[in-house]
One Martini backbone bead per residue (centre of mass of N, CA, C, O) as a GRO file, in nm:
protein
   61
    1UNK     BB    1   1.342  -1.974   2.461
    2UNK     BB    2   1.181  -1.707   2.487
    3UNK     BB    3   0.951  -1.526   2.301
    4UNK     BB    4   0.849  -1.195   2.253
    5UNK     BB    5   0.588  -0.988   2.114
    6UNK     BB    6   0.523  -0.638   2.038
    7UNK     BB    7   0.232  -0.465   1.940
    8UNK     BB    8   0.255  -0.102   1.893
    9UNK     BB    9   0.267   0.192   1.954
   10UNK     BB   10   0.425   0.480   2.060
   11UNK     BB   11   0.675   0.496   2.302
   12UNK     BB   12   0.827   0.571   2.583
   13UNK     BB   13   1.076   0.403   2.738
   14UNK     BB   14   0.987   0.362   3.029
   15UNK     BB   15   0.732   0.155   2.961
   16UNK     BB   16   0.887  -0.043   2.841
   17UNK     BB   17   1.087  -0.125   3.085
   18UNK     BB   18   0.835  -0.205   3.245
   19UNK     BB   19   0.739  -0.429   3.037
   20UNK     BB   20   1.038  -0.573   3.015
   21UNK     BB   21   1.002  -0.680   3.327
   22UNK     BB   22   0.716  -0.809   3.348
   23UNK     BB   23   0.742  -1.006   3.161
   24UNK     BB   24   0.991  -1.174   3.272
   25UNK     BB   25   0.870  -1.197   3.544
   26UNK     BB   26   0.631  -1.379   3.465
   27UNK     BB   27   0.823  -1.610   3.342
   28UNK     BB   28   0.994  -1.670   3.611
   29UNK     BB   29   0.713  -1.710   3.763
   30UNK     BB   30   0.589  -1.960   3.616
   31UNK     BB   31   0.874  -2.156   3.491
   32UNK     BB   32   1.157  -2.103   3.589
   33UNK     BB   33   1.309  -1.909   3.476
   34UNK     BB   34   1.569  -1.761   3.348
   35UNK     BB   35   1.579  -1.441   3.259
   36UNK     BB   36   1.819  -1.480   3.009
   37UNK     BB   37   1.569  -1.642   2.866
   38UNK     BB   38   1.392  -1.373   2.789
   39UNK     BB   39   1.236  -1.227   2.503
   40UNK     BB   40   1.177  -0.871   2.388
   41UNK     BB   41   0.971  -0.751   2.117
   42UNK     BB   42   0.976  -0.451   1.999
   43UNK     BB   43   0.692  -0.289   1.760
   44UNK     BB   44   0.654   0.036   1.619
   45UNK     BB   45   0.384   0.197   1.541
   46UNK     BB   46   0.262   0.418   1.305
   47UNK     BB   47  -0.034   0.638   1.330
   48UNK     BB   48  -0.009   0.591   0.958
   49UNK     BB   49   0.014   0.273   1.004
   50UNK     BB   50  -0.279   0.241   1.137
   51UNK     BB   51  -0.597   0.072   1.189
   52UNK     BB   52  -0.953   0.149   1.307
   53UNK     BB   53  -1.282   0.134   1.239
   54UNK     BB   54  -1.137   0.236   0.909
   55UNK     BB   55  -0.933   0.401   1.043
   56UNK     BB   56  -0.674   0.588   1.118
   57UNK     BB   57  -0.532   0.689   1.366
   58UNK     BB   58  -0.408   0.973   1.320
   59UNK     BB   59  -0.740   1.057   1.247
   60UNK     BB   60  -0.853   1.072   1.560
   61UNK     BB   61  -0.676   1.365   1.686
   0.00000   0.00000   0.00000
């Protein structure tokens, strides 16, 4: 069984939605595995706690 991690910024619902359905499908189509055996972790990081080339991002907006 296939676990997947993504690490991320804070996204909407709906794009989360549509990654892990094209993960699942990435998988199901290279493995040949059946969709409920594949795993997608969403770990989602705000932006005064991720660094980018020295600063906060949230520093960038």
């Amino acid at each position: 069984m296939p676990v997947v991690t993504v690490l991320q910024g804070p996204r909407d619902i709906e794009p989360k939605r549509e990654l892990v359905r094209r993960i699942t499908d990435a998988f199901v189509e290279s493995y040949g595995l059946p969709p409920e055996t594949v795993q997608v972790w969403i770990t989602e990081v705000p932006a005064d706690s991720w660094g980018v080339a020295g600063t906060l991002v949230v520093d960038d907006k």
